[in-house]
C-alpha positions in Angstrom: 114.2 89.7 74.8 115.4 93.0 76.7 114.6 96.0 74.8 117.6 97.8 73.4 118.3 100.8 75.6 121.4 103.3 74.9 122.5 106.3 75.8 123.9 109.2 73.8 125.3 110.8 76.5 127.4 110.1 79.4 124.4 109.6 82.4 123.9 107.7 85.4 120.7 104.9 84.6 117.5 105.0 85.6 118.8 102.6 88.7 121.5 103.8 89.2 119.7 107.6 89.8 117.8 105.7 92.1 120.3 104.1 94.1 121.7 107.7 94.8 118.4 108.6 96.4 117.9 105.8 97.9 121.7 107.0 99.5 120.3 110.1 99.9 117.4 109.4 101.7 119.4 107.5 104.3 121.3 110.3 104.9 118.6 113.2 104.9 115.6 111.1 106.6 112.5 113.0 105.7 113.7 114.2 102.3 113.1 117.9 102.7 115.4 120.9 102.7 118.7 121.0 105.2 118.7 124.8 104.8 117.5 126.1 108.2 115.8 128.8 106.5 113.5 126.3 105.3 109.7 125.5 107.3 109.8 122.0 106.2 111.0 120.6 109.4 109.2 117.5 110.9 106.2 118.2 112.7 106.7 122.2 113.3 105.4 122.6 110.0 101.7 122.5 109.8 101.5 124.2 113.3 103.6 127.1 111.5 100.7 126.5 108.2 97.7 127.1 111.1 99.4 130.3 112.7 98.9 131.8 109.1 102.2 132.2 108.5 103.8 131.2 104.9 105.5 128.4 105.1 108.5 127.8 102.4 108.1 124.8 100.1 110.9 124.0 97.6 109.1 123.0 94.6 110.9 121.0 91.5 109.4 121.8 88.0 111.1 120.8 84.7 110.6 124.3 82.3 108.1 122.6 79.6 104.5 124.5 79.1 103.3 121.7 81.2 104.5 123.2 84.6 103.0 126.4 83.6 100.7 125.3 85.7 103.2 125.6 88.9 104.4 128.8 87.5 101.1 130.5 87.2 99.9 129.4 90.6 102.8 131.1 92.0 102.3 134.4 89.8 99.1 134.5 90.2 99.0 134.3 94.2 97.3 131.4 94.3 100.3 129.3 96.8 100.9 132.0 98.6 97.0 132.0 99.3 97.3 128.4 100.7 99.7 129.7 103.1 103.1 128.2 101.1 106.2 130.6 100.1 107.1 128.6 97.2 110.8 128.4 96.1 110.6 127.3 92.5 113.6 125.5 91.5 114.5 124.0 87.5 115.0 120.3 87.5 116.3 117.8 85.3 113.2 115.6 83.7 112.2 112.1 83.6 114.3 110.3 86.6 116.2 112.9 87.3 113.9 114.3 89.0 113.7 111.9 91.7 117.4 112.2 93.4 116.5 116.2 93.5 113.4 114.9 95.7 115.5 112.2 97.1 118.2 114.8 98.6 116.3 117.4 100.0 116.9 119.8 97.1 113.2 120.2 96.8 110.5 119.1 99.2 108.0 118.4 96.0 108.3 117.9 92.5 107.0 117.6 89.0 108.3 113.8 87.6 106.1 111.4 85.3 104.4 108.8 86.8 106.7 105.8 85.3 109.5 107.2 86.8 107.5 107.6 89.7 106.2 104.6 90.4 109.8 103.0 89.3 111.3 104.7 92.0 108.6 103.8 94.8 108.9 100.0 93.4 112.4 100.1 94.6 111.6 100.9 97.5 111.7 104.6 97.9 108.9 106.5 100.2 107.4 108.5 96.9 104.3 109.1 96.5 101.9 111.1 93.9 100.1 114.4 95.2 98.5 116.0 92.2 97.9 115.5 88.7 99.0 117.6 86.3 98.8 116.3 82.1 97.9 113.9 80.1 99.3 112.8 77.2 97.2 114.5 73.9 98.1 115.8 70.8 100.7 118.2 72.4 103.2 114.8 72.4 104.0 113.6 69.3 106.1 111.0 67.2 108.4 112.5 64.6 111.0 112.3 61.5 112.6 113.3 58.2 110.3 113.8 55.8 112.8 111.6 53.4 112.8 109.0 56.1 110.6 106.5 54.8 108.7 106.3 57.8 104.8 107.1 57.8 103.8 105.0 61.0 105.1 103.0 63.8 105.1 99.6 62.2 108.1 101.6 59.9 109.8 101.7 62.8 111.3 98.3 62.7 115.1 98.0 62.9 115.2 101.8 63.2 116.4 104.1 66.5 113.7 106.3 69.0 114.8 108.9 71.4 113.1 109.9 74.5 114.5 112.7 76.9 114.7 109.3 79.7 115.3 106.0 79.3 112.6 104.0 81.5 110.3 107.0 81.3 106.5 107.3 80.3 107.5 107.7 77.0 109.2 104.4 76.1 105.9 102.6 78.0 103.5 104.5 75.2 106.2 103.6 72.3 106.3 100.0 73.2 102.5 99.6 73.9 102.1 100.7 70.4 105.1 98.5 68.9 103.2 95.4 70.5 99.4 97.1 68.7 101.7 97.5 65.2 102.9 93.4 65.3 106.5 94.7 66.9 108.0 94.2 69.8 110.2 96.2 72.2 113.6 94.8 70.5 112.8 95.5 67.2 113.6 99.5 67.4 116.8 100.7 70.0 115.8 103.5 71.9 117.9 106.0 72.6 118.3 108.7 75.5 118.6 112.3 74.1 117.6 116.2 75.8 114.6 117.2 73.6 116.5 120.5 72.5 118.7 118.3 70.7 116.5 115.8 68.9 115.5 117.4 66.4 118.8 118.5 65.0 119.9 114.3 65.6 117.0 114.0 62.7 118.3 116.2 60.4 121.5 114.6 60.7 121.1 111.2 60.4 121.9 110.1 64.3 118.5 109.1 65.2 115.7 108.0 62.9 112.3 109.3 64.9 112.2 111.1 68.0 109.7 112.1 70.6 108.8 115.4 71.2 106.5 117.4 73.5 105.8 121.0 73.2 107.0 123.4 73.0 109.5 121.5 70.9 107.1 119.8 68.7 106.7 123.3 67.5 110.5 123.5 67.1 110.9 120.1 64.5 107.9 121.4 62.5 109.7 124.5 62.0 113.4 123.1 61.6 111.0 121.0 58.3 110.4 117.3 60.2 107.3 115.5 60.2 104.9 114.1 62.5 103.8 110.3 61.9 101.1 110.3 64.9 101.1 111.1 68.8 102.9 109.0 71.1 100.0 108.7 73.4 97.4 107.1 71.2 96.4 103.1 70.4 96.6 101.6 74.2 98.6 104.6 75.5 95.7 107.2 74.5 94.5 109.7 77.2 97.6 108.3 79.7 98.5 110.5 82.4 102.1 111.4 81.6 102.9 113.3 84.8 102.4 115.0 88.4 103.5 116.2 91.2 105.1 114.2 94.2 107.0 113.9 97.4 108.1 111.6 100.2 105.7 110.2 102.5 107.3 111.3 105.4 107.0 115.3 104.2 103.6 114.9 102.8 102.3 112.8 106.4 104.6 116.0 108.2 102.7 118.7 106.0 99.2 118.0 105.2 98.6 121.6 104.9 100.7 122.1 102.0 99.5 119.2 99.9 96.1 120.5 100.5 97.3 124.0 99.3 99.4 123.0 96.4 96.4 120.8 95.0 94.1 124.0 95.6 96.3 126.2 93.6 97.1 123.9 90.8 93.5 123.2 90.2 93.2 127.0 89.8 96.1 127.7 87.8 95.0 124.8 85.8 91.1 126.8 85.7 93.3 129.3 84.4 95.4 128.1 81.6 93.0 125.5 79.7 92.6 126.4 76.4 94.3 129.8 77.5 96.3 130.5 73.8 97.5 133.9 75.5 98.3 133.5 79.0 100.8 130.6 77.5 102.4 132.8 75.2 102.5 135.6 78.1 104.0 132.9 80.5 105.8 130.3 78.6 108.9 132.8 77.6 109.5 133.7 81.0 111.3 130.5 82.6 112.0 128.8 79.1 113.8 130.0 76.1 110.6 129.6 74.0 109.1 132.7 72.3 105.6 133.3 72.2 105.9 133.6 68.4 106.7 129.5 68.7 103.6 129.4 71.7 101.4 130.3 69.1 102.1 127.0 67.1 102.1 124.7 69.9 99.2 122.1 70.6 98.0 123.4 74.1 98.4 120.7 76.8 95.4 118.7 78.7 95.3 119.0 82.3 94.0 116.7 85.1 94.2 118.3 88.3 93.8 114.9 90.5 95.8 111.5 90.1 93.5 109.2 88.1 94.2 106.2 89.9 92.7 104.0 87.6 94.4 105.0 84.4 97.8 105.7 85.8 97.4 101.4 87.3 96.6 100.8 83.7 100.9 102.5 82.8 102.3 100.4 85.8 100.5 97.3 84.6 102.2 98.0 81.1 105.3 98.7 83.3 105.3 95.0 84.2 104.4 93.9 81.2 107.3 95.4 79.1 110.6 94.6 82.5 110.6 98.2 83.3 109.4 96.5 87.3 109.5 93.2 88.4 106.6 92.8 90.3 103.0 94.3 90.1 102.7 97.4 91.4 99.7 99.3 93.1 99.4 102.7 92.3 96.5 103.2 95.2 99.2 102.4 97.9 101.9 105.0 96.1 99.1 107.6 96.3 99.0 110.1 98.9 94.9 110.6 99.7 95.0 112.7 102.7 
């Protein structure tokens, strides 16, 4: 049976996001920047990268503590080291992330993998650059404490949100539905902002909810409970998201991919197990306040695309209708 999927919110679909990219990158060809203040032009660019000049790089990020790592590398020097002026620009997260790609209103951009690799099934030129997190205690599964609900086989018959529908998180829900006896149809999931799940809890519009920091710390304090983390059972240790382009801007920019994996790898040096420097960064480009950074489960970072593990998601991608065919995540990959 299809999984029930709704929407609590006027939105466009996962496909239909897709079919305006797909649209959009018709119309812009490479998928980089119109401005003509921008360096990402075609073939000009690396020979720009080699004079040692900066070349400008419109990078999406969606403003969790995850892309902290983006934000530090840009703070602390480290792009503009690897020869990239980076524009950093707030996205929308899950899918919507891919039509910003898509239309040339950023050359590269954080997105989780299923959406990812959803989009590059289609048919889109996307591929994955650089690792970023994987899913850990920081991602986690939760409800009213009056709810009833102490585990995922409760969840029978009741509603899940997720920020995305066809997103990472409804593959790690209905991998552990099928490890708790259920299936996909037996709870509707529900697409919902994470700033407003918690507060759908508390009044009754949605029965569990997932929620990555900093907003887990946010339900613990607004009183709800966590059951377990949504990556755990066959979804433990999953890579939950990265950075990625086109294929025509990262084959056109070599230089830049090389430089933004350098400086995430030593942002990411930087930030694991940092407490402080998340607290000291987190508040400036979300409206999370240190005091709440202090609570948080710190994130777990993988610099590189695991290959291996991220197959393992698109496998369970086919398995659960979110693609129609097998996928390979080796040919999606940009290894350059």
């Amino acid at each position: 049976m299809t999984p029930r999927l709704t929407s609590t919110r006027r939105t466009l679909t996962s496909a239909g996001l897709l079919s305006i990219a797909a649209l959009a990158l018709t119309a812009c060809g490479s998928g980089s920047p119109s401005d003509a203040g921008s360096a990402s032009e075609g073939s000009s660019a690396p020979a720009q990268a080699a004079s040692g000049e900066l070349q400008t790089v419109s990078i999406g990020y969606f403003p969790l503590v995850h892309t902290s790592t983006i934000v530090n590398a840009d703070e602390a020097g480290y792009l503009e080291e690897s020869g990239i002026d980076a524009e950093l620009v707030q996205t929308q997260g899950g899918a919507a992330a891919i039509p910003a790609l898509a239309s040339g209103n950023v050359d590269i951009t954080y997105a989780n993998y299923t959406s990812a690799l959803l989009a590059a099934q289609q048919g889109l030129p996307i591929v994955l650059i650089a690792g970023n997190d994987v899913g850990a205690d920081d991602h986690g599964i939760y409800v009213d404490p009056d709810s009833g609900i102490e585990g995922i086989e409760d969840l029978k018959g009741k509603s899940f949100a997720v920020n995305n529908l066809q997103n990472i998180g409804t593959v790690a829900l209905y991998s552990q539905l099928e490890e708790a006896g259920l299936s996909p149809d037996d709870v509707e999931v529900l697409e919902m902002p994470y700033p407003d799940m918690a507060a759908a809890v508390q009044n009754g519009n949605v029965d569990a909810i997932w929620q990555v920091e900093p907003f887990q710390a946010v339900s613990e304090q607004a009183g709800l409970v966590k059951i377990g983390n949504l990556f755990a059972g066959p979804a433990a240790d999953m890579p939950v998201a990265g950075w990625i382009t086109t294929r025509d801007y990262a084959e056109a920019n070599p230089e830049v991919i090389a430089g933004l994996r350098d400086s995430l790898g030593r942002s990411i040096e930087d930030l694991d197990g940092n407490r402080e420097a998340f607290a000291a960064l987190v508040p400036e480009f979300t409206t999370v306040t240190a005091e709440v950074v202090q609570e948080i489960d710190l994130p777990v970072f993988a610099a590189e695309v695991d290959v291996a593990k991220v197959q393992e998601g698109a496998d369970l991608m086919l398995e659960y209708d979110l693609i129609d065919e097998a996928l390979d995540v080796q040919g999606a990959t940009y290894t350059d």
